[in-house]
VOGU-3710 file (C-alpha; in Angstrom, 3 decimals, decimal comma):
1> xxxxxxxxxx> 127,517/155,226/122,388  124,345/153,891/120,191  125,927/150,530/120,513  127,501/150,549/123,940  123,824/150,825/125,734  122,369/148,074/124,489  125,060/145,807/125,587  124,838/147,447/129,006  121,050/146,712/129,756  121,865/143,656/128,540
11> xxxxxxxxxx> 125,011/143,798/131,258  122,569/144,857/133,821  120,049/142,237/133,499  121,827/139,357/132,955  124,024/139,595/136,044  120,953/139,007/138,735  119,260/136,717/136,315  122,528/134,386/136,766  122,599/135,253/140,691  118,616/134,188/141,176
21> xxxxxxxxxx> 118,561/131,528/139,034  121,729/130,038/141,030  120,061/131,154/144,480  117,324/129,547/143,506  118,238/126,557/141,966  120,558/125,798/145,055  117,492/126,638/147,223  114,943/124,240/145,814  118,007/121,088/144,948  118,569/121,316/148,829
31> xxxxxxxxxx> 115,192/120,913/149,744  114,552/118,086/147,504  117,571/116,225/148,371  116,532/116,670/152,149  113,074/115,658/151,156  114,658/112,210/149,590  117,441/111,713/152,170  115,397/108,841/153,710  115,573/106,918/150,841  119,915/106,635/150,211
41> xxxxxxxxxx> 121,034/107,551/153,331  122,930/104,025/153,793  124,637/104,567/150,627  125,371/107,829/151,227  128,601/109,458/149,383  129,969/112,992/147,803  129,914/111,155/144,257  126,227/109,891/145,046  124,879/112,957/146,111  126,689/114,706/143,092
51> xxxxxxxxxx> 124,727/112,115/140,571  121,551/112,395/141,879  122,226/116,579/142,153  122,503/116,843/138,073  119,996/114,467/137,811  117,387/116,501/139,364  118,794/119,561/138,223  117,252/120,429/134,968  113,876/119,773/136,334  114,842/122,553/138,818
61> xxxxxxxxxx> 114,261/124,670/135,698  111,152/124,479/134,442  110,276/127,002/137,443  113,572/128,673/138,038  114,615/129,891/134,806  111,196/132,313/134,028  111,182/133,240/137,663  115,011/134,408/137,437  114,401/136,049/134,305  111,859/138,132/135,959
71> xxxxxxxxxx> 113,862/138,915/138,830  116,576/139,780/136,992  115,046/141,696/134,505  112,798/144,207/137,123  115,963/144,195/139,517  118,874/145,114/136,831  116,200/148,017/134,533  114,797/148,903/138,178  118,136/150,306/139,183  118,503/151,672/136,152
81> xxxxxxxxxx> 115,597/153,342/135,934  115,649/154,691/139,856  119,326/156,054/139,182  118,080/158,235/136,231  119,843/156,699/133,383  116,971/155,216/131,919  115,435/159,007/131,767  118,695/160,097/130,535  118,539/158,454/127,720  115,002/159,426/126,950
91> xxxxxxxxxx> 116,214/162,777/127,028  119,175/162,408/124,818  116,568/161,003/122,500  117,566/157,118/121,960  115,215/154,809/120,777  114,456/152,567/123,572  113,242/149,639/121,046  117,112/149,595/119,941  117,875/149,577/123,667  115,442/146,677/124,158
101> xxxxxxxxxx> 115,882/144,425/121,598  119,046/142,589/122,466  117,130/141,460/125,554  114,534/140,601/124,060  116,082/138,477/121,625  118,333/136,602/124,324  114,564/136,210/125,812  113,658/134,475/122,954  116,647/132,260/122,922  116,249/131,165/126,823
111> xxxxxxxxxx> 112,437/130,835/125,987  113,923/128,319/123,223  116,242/126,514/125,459  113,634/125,938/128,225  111,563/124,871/126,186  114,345/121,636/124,557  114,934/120,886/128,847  111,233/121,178/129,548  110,057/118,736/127,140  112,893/116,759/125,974
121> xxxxxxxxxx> 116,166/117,083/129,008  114,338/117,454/131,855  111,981/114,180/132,335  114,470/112,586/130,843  117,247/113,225/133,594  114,242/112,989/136,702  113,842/109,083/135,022  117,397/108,523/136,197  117,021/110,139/139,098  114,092/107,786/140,447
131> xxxxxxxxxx> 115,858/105,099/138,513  119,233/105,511/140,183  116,976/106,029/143,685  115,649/102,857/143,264  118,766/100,689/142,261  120,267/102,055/145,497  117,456/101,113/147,564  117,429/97,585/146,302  120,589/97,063/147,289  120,471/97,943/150,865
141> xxxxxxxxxx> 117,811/95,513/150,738  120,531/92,858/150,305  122,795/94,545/152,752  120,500/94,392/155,936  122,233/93,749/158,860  120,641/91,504/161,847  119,332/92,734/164,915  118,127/96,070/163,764  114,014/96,935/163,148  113,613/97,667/159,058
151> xxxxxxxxxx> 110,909/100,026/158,531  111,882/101,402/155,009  109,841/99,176/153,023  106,010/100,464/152,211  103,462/100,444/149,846  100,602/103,301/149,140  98,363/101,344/151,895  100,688/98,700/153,599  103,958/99,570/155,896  106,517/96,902/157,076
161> xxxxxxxxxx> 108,930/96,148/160,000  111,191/93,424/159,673  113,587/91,959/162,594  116,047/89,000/162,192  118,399/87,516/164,911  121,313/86,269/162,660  122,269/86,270/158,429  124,765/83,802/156,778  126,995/86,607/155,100  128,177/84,086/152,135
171> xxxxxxxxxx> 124,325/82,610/151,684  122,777/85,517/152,911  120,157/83,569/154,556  118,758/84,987/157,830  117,242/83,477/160,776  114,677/83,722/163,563  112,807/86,299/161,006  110,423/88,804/162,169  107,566/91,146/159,791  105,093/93,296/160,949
181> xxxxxxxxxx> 102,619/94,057/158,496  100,533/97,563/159,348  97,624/97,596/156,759  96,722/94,870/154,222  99,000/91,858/153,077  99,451/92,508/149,614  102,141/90,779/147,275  101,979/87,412/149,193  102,634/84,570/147,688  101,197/81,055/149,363
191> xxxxxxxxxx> 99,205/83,233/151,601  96,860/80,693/154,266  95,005/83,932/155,458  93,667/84,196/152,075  93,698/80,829/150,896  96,195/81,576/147,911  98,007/78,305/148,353  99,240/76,770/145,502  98,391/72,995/146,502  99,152/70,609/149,249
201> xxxxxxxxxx> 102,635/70,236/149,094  103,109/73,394/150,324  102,291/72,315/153,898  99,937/75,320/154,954  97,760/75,110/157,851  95,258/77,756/158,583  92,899/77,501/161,602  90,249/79,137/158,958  86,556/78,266/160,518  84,970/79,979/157,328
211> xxxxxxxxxx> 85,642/81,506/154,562  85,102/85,204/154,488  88,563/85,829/155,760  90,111/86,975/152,535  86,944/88,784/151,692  87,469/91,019/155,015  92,186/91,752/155,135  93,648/91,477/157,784  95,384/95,195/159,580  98,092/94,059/161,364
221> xxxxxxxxxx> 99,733/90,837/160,564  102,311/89,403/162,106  104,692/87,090/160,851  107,084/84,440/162,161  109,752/82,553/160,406  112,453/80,048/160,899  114,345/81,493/158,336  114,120/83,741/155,371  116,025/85,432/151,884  116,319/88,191/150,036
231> xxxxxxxxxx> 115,647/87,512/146,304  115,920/89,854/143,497  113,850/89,314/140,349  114,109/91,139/136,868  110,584/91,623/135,095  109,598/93,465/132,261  106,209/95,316/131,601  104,420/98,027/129,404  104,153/101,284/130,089  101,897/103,885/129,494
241> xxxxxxxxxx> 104,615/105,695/127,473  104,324/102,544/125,563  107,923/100,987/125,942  109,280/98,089/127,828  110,146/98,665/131,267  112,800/96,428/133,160  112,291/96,260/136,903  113,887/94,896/139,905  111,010/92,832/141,996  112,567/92,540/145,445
251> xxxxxxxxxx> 110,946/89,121/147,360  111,786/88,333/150,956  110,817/84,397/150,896  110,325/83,029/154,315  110,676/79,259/155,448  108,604/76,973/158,421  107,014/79,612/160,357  103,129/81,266/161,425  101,142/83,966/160,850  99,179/85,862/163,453
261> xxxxxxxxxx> 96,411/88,446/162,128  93,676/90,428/163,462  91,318/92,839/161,858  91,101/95,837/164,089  88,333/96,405/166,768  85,218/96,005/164,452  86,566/92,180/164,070  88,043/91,112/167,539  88,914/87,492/165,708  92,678/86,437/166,079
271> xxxxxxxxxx> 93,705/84,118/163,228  96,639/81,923/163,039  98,019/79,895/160,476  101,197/78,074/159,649  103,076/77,628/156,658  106,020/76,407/155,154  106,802/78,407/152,579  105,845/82,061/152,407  106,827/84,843/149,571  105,791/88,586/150,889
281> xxxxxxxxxx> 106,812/91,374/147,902  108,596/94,073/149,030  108,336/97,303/147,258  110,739/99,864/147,529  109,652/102,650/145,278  106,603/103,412/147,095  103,873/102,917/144,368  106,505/105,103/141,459  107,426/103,842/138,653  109,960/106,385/136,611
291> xxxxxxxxxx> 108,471/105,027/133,553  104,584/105,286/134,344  105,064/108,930/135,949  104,102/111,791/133,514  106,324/114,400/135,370  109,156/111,820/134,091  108,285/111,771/130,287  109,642/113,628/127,361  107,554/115,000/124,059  107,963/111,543/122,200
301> xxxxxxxxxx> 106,599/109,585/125,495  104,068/112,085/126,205  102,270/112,101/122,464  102,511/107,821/122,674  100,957/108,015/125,939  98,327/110,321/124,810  97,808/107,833/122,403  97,578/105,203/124,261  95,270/106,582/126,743  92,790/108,019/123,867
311> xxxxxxxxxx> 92,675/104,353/122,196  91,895/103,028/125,636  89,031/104,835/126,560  87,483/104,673/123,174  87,260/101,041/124,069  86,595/101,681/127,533  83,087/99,853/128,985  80,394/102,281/130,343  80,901/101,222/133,940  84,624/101,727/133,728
321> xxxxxxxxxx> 83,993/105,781/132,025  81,293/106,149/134,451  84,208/105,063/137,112  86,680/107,510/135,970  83,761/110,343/135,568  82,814/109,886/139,388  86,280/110,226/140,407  86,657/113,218/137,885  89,947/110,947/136,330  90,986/111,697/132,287
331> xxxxxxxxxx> 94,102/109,703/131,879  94,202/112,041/128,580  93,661/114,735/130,433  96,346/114,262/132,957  98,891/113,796/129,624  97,591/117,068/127,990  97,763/119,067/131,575  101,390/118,294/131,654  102,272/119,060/128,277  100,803/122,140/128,378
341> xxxxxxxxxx> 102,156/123,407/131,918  106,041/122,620/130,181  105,550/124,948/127,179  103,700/127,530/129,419  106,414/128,281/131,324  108,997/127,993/128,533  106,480/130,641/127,078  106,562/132,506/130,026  110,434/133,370/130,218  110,032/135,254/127,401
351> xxxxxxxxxx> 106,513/137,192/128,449  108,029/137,802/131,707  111,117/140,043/129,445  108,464/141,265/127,574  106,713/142,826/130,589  109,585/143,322/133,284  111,322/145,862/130,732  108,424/148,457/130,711  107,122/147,224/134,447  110,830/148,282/135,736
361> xxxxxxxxxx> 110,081/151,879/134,372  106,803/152,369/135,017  106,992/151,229/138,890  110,662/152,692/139,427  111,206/149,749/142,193  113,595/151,239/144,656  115,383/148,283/145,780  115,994/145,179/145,503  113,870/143,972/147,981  110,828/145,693/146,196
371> xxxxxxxxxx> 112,025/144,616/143,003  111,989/141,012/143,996  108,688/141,492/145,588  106,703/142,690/142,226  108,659/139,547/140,496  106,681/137,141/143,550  103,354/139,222/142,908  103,379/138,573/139,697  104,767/134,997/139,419  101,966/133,734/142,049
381> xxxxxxxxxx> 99,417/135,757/140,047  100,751/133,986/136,806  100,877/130,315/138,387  97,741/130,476/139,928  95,875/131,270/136,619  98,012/128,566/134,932  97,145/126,232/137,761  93,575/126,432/137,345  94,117/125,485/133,640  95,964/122,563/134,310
391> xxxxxxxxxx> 93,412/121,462/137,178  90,406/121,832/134,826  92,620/119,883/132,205  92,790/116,799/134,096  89,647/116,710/135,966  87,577/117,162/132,722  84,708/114,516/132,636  85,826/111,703/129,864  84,585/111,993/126,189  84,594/116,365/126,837
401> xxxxxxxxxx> 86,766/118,842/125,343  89,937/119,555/126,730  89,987/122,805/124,810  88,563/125,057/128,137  91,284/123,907/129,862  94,419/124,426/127,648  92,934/128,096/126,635  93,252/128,486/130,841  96,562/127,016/131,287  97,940/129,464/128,596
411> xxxxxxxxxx> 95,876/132,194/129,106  98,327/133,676/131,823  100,663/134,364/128,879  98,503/135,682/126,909  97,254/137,939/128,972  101,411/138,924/129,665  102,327/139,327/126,090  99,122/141,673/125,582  99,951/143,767/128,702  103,777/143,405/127,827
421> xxxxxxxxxx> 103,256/144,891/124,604  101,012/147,716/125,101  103,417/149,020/127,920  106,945/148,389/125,724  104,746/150,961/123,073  103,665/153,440/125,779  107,038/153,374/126,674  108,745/153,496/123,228  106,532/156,228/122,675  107,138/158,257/125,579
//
């Protein structure tokens, strides 16, 4: 009998741990495919959707797995505890650390696994995700068919439109070509607006009567082409992981047409200039970069970056750390704050065992609906102490301390493995 309970509080938590972290892993991967629908909806397919699904996944966890833990914990020793078994035992004289300890150890063990996806599986799957995102959206750049308004291409402060009448399928040229620019023209190569004309033989004319038109950019530019082709280019540039990165550059190069611009109402001029050649960037992963993004890199990335970023601001100029200290910007700080968020909450599926055992008893939840709603009480409690942390670690002033904020990101657990302890011994003792 000694052995047989153990194995059944075990039994009993385990069972909605499995259902919530399924619920809510099916929850959130909805929402974030919805959320990113936009982006391969003409390539859509079952096998697609499936890739991108397990690509995403495991970052699904980070959050999932200590919040299902909880759950399952409060929910499976709640019942328990409101059906009078856990009182039976009690009375029968068990030792409830005997009872406890199998959970607590497969705790430790899930605390051990999220904490190999957090920092190592994870980022590393969420780089294929973006990376796999961005290959597909590349190639529906190629696939464009005429006579329909483009509006997927963007940057953080420019938007396009693009329009053409007919395409050569076998050349893939396109004619009559029409872009709308909303914002300013960056990415343009042999630009007459802004004088960035490579020499005479291109054949620009602008209509320029001085010269402050590339100091002031255009906001809405339109442009007019003869015809016009997709090109793909491969570059390669460092990172702040500190690795080569190979990118696609998509270029939409436009032949024998004009530009009209104006600058909004503060600037009523209307420019126009003509050209004969014209190369406009387009960028189709909206200012991300898989590589560059700290959400997308594992340990061995993460301590290189740090590196990296600590080495460049102890060469940094005073104007540039004055810069960063106005905008309250640590690149180091940003590194550390994500670091340390990963291993709190691999730290926390373990507290939250630690806790939910002797919180189940104490608070006798009487449903599941109760239960669940101590496990969201707590879990916003818990995040929004941790978020503070990670807050003050990246906003904290260049050449500082990031110690104030690391001791606040983790202080959430340690305040959960004090308060987890002194209940299991109240409890044990009881």
């Amino acid at each position: 009998m000694i052995r047989i309970l153990p194995r059944y509080l075990l039994r009993e938590t385990l069972i909605p741990t499995a259902l919530s972290f399924v619920t809510l892993t099916f929850i959130l991967l909805i929402q974030v495919l919805f959320t990113h629908s936009d982006e391969f909806a003409g390539a859509f397919s079952f096998g697609l959707l499936v890739e991108l699904a397990s690509y995403f996944v495991p970052s699904l966890w980070i959050l999932v797995l200590p919040v299902s833990v909880l759950i399952g914990v409060l929910l499976g020793v709640g019942r328990m505890t409101v059906d009078n078994e856990i009182k039976a035992m009690r009375t029968h004289g068990v030792n409830m650390l005997g009872i406890f300890l199998p959970t607590l150890v497969v705790g430790a063990l899930l605390a051990l696994a999220s904490l190999y996806n957090n920092l190592c599986f994870a980022p590393a799957m969420q780089a294929k995700f973006y990376s796999v995102i961005d290959s597909i959206q590349s190639e529906l750049l190629h696939s464009l068919e005429p006579g329909r308004f483009e509006d997927r291409f963007h940057t953080k402060d420019t938007s396009f439109t693009m329009y053409f009448d007919k395409k050569n399928q076998e050349t893939g040229e396109m004619q009559d070509v029409y872009l709308s620019i909303e914002g300013a023209p960056k990415g343009v190569t042999n630009n007459p607006l802004t004088g960035q004309k490579k020499d005479k033989a291109t054949g620009a004319v602008t209509q320029k009567k001085d010269d402050d038109t590339s100091a002031t950019a255009p906001m809405r530019t339109l442009v007019l082409a003869s015809t016009g082709r997709m090109i793909t280019e491969e570059t390669t540039s460092d990172t702040v992981s500190g690795k080569k990165s190979n990118n696609d550059i998509v270029k939409l190069v436009l032949h024998n047409g004009t530009i009209h611009a104006t600058r909004g109402r503060e600037d009523p001029r209307y420019t126009v200039a003509k050209f004969e050649t014209l190369t406009q960037l387009l960028d189709t992963k909206s200012d991300r970069k898989p590589d560059d993004m700290v959400e997308a890199m594992t340990l061995k990335q993460l301590r290189v970056a740090m590196h990296k970023a600590k080495a460049d601001m102890a060469t940094m100029s005073d104007e540039d750390k004055a810069a960063l200290k106005k905008k309250r910007r640590n690149p180091a700080g940003s590194i550390q704050a994500e670091l340390d968020k990963r291993i709190s909450f691999s730290l926390a599926t373990f507290c939250f065992v630690l806790i939910g055992l002797p919180l189940a008893i104490y608070v006798k939840p009487s449903g599941k609906a109760s239960g669940i709603g101590i496990a969201f009480g707590l879990i916003m409690a818990y995040y929004g102490f941790m978020h503070y942390g990670v807050v003050l670690t990246r906003q904290t002033v260049v050449g500082h301390s990031l110690t104030f904020g690391i001791f606040m990101t983790f202080l959430p657990n340690i305040i959960l493995a004090f308060l987890g302890l002194f209940m299991m011994r109240a409890t044990i003792r009881r």
